[in-house]
C-alpha positions as CSV (number, residue, x, y, z in Angstrom):
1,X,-62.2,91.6,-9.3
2,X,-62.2,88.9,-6.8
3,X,-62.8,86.6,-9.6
4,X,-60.2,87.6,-11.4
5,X,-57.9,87.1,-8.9
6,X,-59.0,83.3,-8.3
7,X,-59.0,83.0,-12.2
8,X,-55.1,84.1,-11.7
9,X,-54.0,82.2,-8.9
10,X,-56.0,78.7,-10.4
11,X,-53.6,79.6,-13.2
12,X,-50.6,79.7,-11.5
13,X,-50.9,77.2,-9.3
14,X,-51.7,75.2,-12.3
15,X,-48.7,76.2,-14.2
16,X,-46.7,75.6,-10.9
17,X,-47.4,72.0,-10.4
18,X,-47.4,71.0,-14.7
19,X,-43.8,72.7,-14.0
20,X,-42.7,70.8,-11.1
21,X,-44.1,67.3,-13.0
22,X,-42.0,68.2,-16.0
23,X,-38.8,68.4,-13.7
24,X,-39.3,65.7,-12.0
25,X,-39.8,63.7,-14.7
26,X,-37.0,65.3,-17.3
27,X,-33.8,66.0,-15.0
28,X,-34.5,63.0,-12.4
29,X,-35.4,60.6,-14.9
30,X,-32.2,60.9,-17.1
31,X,-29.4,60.7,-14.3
32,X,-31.3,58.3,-12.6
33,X,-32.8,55.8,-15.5
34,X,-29.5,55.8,-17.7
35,X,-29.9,52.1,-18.5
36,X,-33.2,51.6,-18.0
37,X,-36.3,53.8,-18.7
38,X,-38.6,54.5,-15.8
39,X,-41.4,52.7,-17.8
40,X,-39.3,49.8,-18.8
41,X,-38.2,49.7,-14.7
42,X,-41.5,49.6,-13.5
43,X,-42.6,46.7,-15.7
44,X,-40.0,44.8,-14.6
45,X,-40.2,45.6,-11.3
46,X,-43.9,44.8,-11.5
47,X,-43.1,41.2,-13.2
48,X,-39.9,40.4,-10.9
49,X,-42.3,41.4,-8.0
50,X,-45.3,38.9,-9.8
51,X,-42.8,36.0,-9.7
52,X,-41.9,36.3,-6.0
53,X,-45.5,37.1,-5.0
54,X,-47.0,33.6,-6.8
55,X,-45.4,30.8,-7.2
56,X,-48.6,29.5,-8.8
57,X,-47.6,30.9,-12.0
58,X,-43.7,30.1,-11.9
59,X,-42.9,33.6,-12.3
60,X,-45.5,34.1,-15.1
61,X,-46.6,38.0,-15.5
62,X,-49.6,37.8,-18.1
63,X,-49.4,41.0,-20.3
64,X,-53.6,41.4,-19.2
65,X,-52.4,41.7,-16.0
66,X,-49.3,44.2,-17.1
67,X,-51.2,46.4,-18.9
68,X,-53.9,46.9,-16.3
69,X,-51.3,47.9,-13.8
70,X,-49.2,50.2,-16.1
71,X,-52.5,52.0,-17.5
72,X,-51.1,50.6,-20.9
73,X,-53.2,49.4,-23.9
74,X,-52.5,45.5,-24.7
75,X,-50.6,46.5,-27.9
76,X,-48.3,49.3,-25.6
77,X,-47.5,46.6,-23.3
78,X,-46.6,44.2,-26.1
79,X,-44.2,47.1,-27.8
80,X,-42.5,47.7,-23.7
81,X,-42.1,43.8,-23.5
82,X,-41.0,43.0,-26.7
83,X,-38.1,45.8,-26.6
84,X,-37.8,44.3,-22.7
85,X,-37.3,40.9,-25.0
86,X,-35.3,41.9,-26.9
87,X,-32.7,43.0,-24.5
88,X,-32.5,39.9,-23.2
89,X,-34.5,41.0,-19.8
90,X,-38.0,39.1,-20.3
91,X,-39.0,36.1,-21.9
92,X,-42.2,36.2,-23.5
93,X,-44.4,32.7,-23.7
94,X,-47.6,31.8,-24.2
95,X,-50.3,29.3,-22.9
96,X,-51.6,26.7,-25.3
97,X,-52.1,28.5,-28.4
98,X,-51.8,31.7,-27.7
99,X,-55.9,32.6,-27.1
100,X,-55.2,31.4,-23.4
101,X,-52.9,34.1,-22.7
102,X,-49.3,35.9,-23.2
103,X,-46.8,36.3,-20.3
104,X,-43.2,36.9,-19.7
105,X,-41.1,36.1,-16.8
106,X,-37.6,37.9,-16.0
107,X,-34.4,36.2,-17.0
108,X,-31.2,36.4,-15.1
109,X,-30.1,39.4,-17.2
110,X,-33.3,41.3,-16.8
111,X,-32.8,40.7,-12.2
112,X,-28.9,42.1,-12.3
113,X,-30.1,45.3,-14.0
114,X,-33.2,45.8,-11.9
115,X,-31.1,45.3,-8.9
116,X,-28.4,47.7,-10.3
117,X,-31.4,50.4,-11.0
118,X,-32.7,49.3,-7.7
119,X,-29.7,50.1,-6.1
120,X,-29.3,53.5,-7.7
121,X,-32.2,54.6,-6.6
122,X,-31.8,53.4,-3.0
123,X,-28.8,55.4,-2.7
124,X,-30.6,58.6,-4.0
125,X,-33.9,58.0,-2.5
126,X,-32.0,57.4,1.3
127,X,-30.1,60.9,0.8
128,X,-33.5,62.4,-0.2
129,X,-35.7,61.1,3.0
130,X,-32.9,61.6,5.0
131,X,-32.7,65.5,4.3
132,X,-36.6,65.8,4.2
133,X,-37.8,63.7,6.4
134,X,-39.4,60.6,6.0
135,X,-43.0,61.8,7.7
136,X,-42.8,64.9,4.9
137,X,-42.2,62.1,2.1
138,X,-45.1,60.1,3.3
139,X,-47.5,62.9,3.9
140,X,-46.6,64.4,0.8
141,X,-47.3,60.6,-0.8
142,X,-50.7,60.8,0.6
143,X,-51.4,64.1,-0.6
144,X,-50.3,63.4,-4.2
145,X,-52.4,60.7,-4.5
146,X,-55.5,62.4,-3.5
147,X,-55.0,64.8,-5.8
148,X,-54.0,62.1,-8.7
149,X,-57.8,61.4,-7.0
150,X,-59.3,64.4,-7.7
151,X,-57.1,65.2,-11.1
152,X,-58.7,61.7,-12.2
153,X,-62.1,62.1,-11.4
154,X,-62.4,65.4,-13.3
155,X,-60.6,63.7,-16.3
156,X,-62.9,61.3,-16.2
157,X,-65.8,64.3,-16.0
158,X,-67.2,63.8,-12.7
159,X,-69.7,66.7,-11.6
160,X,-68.2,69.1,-8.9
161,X,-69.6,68.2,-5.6
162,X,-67.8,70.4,-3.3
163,X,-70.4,73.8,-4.3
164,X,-67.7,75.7,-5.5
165,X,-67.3,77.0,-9.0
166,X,-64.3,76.6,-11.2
167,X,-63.1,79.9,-9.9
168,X,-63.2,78.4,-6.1
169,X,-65.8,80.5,-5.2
């Protein structure tokens, strides 16, 4: 019986936190990506950020280096940046020929409409930590990415080392 009832409450813990993901990500995203898709926004957050950090590479963002921070194959990145392109946000160049690699740098048109996004979300995200609290917000940061952690790790089929079963027992 005991069993049973861990079986049920994995399950609806489970369905609880699939269910709060898909909120998150369906209501949040729409009012506050309406010009910009939270993808397309962290790219070129991530490449405006690049250019900024480095001035060794004038601003350059190879898609390598893009892809490995977005979790993105080479040919999802190209797709992102190429619709990023053709928008008028990115340029996209290349070194030499091509075989010595692909970047893009953000144009002026790309920076007003991150800093517009930006801005949006600074006004939500204040109201948010201002109503719970910014040491909730951080420990609940730190929690969440242990459990990415652990939600990784067992994706990626890691044996259970913690002696329990997959009932918690």
């Amino acid at each position: 019986m005991k069993e049973k009832e861990n079986v049920r409450e994995i399950d609806n813990l489970a369905h609880e936190l699939i269910y709060r993901r898909y909120l998150m990500n369906q209501d949040q995203r729409q009012k506050l990506f309406a010009k910009l898709g939270m993808p397309e926004y962290i790219a070129l957050h991530m490449i405006a950020a690049a250019g900024e950090v480095s001035e060794i590479y004038s601003g350059r963002t190879y898609l390598k280096e893009l892809a490995d921070k977005l979790q993105l194959t080479i040919r999802q990145t190209a797709k992102m940046t190429g619709a990023l392109r053709d928008r008028g946000l990115v340029s996209w160049s290349h070194d030499g020929d091509g075989s010595e690699g692909t970047y893009v740098t953000i144009t002026e048109l790309g920076q007003e409409l991150l800093n517009e996004q930006e801005g949006i979300l600074r006004a939500y995200y204040s109201r948010v930590i201002r109503k719970y609290g910014k040491e909730n917000l951080i420990l609940l940061l730190q929690l969440m990415k242990q459990l990415e952690t652990v939600m990784s790790s067992e994706m990626e089929g890691e044996e259970d080392t913690d002696g329990y079963d997959e009932a918690g027992e």
